[in-house]
Backbone as a ProteinNet text record, in pm:
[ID]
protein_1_A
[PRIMARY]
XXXXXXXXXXXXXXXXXXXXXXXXXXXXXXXXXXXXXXXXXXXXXXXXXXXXXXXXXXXXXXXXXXXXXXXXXXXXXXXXXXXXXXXXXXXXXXXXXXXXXXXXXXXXXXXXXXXXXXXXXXXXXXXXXXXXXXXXXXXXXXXXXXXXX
[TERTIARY]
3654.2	3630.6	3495	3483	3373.5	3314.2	3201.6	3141.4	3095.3	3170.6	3196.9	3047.4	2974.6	2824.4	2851.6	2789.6	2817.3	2707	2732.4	2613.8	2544.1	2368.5	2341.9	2338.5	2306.8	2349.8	2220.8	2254.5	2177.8	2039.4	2051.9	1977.4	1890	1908.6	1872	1761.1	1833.5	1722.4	1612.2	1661.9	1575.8	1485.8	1500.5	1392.9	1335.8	1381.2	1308.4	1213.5	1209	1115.9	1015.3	1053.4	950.3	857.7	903.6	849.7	769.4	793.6	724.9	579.3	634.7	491.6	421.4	470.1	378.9	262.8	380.6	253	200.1	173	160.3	7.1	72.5	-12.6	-142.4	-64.5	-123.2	-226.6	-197.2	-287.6	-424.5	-401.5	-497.3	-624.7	-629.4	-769.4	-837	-734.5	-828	-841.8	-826	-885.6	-1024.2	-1029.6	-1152.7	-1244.5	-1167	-1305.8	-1336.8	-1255.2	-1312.2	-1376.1	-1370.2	-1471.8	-1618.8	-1622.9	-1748.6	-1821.9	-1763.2	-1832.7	-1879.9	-1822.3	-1846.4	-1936.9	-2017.5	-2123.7	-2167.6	-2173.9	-2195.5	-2266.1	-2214.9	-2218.5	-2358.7	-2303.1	-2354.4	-2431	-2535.9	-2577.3	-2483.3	-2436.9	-2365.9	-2447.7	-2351	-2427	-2342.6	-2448.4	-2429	-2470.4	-2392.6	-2468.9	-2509.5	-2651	-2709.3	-2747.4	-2866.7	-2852.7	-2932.4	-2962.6	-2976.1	-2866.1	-2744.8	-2660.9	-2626.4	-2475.6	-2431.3	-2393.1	-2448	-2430.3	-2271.7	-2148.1	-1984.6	-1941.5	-2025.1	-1951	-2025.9	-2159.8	-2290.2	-2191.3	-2141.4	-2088.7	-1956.1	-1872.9	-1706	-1785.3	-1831.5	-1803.5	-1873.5	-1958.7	-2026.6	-1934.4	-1831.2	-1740.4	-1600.6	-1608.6	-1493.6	-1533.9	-1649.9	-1697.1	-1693.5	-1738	-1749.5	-1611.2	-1534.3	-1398	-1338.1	-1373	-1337.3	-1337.1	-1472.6	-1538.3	-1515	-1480	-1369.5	-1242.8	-1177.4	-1034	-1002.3	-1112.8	-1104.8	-1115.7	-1175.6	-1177.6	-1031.1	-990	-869.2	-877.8	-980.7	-1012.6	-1006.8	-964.7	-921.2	-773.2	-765.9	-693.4	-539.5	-538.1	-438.4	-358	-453.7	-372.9	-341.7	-432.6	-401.8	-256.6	-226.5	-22.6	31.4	2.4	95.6	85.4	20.3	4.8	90.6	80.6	135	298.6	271.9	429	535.7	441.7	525.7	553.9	511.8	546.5	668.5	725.7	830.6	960.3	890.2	1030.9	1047.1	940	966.6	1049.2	1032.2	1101.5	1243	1278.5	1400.5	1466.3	1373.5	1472.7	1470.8	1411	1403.9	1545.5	1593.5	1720.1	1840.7	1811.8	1962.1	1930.3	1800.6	1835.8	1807.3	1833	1816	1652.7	1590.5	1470.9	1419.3	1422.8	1396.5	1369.4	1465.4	1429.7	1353.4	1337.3	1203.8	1117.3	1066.6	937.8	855	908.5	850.8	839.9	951.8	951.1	896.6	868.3	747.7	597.1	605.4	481	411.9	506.7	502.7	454.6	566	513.9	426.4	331.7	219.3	102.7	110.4	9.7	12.5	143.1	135.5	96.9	146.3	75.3	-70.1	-102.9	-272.9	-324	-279.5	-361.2	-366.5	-233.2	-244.5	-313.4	-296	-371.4	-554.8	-592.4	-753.5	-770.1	-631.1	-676.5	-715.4	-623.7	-557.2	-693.5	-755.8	-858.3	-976.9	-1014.4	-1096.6	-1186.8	-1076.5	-1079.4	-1104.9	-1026.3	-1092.9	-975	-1033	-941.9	-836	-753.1	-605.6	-651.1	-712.4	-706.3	-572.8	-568.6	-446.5	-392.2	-449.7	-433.9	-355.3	-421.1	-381.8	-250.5	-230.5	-91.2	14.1	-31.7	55.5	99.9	-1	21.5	132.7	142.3	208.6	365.5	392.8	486.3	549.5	471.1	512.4	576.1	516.1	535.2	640.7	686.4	818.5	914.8	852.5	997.5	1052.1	903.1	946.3	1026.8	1023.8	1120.4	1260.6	1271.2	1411.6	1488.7	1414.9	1499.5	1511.3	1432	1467.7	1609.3	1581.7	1719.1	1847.1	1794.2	1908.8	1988.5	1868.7	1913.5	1986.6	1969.1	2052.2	2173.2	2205.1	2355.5	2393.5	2379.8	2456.4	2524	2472.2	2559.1	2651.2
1789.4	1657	1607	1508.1	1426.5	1297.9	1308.8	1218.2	1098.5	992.4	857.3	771.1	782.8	678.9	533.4	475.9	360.5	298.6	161.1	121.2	1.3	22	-71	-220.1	-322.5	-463.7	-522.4	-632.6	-689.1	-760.6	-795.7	-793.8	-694.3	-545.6	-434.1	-426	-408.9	-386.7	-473.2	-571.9	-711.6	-658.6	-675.2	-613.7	-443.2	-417.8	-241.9	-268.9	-356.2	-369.1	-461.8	-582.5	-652.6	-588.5	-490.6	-405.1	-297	-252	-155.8	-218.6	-407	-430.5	-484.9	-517.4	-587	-439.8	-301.9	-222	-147.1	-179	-112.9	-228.8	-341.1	-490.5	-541.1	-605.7	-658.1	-584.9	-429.9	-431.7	-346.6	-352.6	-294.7	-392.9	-490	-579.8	-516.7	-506	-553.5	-338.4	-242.2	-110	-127	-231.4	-204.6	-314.9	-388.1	-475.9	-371.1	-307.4	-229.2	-108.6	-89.4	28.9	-4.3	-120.5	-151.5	-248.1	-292.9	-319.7	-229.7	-76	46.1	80.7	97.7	144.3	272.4	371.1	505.1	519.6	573.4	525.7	696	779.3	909.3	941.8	1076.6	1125.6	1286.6	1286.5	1394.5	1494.2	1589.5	1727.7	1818.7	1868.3	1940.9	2088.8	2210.6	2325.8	2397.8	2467.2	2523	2399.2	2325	2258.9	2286.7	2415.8	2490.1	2590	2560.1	2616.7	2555.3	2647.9	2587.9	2464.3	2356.7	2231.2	2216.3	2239.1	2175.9	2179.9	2270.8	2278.1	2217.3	2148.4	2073.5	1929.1	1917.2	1786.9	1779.6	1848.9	1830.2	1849.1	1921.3	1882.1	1734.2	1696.2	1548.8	1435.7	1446.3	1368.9	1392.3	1537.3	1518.2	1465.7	1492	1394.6	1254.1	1175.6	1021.2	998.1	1089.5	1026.8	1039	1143	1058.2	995.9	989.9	861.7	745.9	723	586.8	610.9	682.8	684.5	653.7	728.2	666.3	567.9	441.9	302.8	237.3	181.7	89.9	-0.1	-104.8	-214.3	-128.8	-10.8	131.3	178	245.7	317	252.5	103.9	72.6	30.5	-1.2	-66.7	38.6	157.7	248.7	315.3	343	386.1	273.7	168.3	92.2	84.3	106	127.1	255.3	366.4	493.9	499.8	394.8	391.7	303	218.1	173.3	322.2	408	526.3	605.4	620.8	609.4	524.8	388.3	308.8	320.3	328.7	342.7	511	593.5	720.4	716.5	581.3	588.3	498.4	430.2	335.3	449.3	521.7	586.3	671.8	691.8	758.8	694.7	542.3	480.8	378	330.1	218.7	291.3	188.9	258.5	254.6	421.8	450.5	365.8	293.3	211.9	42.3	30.7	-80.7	-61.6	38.7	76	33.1	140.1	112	14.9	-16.4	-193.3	-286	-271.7	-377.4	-368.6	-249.5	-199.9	-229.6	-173.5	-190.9	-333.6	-405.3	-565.4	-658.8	-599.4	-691.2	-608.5	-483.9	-465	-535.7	-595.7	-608.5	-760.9	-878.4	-952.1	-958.8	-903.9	-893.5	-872	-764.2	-774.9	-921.6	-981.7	-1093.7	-1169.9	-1192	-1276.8	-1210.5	-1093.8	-1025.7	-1100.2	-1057.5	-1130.2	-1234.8	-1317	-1448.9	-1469.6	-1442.3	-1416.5	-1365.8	-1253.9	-1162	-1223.7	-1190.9	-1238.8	-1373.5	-1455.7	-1583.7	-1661.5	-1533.2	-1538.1	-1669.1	-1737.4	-1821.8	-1818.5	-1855.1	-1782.8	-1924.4	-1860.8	-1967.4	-2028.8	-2106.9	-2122.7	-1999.2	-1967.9	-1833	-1757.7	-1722.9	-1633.2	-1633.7	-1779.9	-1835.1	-1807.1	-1868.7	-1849.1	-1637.8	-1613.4	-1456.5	-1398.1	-1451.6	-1435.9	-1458.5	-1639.6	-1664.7	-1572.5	-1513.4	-1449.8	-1300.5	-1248.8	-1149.4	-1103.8	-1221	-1255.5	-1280.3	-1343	-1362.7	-1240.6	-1141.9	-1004.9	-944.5	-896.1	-896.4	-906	-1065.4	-1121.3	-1025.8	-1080.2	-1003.5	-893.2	-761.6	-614.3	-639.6	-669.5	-689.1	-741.4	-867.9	-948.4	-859.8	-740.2	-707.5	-563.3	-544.8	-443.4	-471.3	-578.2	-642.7	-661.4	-704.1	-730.3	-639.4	-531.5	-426.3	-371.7
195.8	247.1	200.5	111.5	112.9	160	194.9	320.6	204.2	258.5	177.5	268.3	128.6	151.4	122.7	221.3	215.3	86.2	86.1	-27.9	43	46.6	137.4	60.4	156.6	132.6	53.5	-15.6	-99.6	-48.4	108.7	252	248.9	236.9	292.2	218.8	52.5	-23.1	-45.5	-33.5	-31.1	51.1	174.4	275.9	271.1	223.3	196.7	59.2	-9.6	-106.7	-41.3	-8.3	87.8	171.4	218.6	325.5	310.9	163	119	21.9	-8.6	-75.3	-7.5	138.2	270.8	259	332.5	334.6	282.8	127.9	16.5	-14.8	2.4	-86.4	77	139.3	234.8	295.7	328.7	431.3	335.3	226.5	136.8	195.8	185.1	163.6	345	416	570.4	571.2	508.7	485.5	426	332	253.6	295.3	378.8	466.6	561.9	590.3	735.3	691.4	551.5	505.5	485.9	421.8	396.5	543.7	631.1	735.7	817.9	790.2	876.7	895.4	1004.8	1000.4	1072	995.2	1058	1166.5	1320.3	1446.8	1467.7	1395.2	1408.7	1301.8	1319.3	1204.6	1215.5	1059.6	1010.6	1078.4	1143.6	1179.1	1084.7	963.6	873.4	876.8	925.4	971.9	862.4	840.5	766.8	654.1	694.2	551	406.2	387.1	305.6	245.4	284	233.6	153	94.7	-65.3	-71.7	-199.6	-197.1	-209.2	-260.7	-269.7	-36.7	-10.1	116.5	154.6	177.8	255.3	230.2	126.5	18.3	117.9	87.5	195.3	327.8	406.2	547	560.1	480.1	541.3	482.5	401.8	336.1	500.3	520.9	618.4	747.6	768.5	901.7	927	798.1	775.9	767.8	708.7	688.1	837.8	928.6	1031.4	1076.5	1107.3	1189.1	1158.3	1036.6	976	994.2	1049.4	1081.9	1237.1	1295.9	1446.2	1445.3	1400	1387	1382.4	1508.3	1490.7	1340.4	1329.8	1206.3	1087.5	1063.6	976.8	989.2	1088.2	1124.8	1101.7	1189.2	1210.9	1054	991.5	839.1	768.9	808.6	738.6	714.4	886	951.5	875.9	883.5	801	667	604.7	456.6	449.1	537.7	503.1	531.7	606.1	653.7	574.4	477.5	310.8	255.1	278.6	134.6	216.3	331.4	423.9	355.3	370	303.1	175	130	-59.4	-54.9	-9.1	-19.1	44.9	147.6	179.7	115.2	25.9	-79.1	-240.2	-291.9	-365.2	-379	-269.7	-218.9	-251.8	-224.5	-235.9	-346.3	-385.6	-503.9	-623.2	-737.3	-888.7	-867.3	-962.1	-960	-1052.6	-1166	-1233.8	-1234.9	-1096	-1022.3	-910.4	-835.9	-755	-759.8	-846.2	-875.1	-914.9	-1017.8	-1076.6	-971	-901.3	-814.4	-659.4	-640.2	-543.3	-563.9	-707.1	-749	-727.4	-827	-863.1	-728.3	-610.4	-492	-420.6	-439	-357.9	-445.5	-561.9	-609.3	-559	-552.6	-487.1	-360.8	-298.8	-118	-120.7	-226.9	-208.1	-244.5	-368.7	-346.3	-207.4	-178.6	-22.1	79.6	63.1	180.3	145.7	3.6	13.9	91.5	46.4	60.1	242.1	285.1	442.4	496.1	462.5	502	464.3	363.4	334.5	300.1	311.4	272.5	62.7	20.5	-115	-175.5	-271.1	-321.7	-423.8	-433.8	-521.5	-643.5	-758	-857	-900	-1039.6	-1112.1	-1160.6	-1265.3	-1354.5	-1263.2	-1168.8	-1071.7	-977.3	-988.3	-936.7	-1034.8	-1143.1	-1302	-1322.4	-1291.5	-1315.1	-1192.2	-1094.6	-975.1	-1001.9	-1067.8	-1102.3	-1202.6	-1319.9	-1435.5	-1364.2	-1270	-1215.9	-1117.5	-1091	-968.3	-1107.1	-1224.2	-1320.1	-1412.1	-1384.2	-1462.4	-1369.5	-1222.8	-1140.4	-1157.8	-1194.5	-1175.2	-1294.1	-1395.4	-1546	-1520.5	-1453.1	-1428.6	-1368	-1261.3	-1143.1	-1245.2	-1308.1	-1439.9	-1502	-1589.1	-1637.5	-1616.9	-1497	-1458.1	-1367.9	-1328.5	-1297.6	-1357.9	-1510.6	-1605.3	-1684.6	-1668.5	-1740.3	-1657.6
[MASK]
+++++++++++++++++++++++++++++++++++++++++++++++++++++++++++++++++++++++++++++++++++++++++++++++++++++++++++++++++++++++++++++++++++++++++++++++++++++

């Protein structure tokens, strides 16, 4: 007996790529505002600090990196950024790997721009619009050209 897979809807994928460049694209900008507004609350307690410099180097790298992870204005974009690589691995499963990726890729790099814009308040030139359009039309032709065969 073989267990008859269904094939998901043209909906599904639509939204499992959307979803993976929301949190792949978007929440990139408000991680790296919240890195550089961080301001180290503590001083590193580094034991022995005459000991060997690679381990003096990682524990004060693993401390700060906490102390920026406990930060919600961190933390939270972070689960969601991590939780795009979730959907990209459960679309990796059921769509063509060749349309994946590109098209994962393609719309996290879109979402980051909006995300600047959104966040940061940065301005979306022409060029930059034009490169957007070109990039939604490389899209289409992948998809084009793989229905057509």
């Amino acid at each position: 007996m073989s267990a008859k897979s269904s094939e998901p809807s043209l909906f599904q994928y639509v939204f499992g790529f959307l979803a993976v460049g929301v949190a792949w694209g978007f929440t990139t900008p408000f991680m790296r505002q919240a890195a550089i507004q961080h301001q180290h609350t503590k001083k590193v307690n580094v034991p022995n600090p005459t000991g060997w410099w690679p381990k003096r180097k990682a524990l004060t790298i693993c401390q700060a990196t906490y102390d920026l992870v406990q930060r919600p204005a961190y933390s939270i974009p972070l689960l969601l950024n991590l939780s795009g690589s979730l959907w990209f691995f459960l679309l990796v499963g059921q769509a063509d790997l060749s349309l994946t990726v590109p098209i994962t890729n393609s719309l996290a790099f879109l979402f980051t721009v909006l995300g600047e814009w959104y966040a940061e308040g940065k301005v979306i030139s022409k060029d930059t619009w034009l490169g957007i359009a070109l990039v939604l039309a490389g899209i289409a032709l992948c998809v084009q050209s793989k229905t057509a065969l």
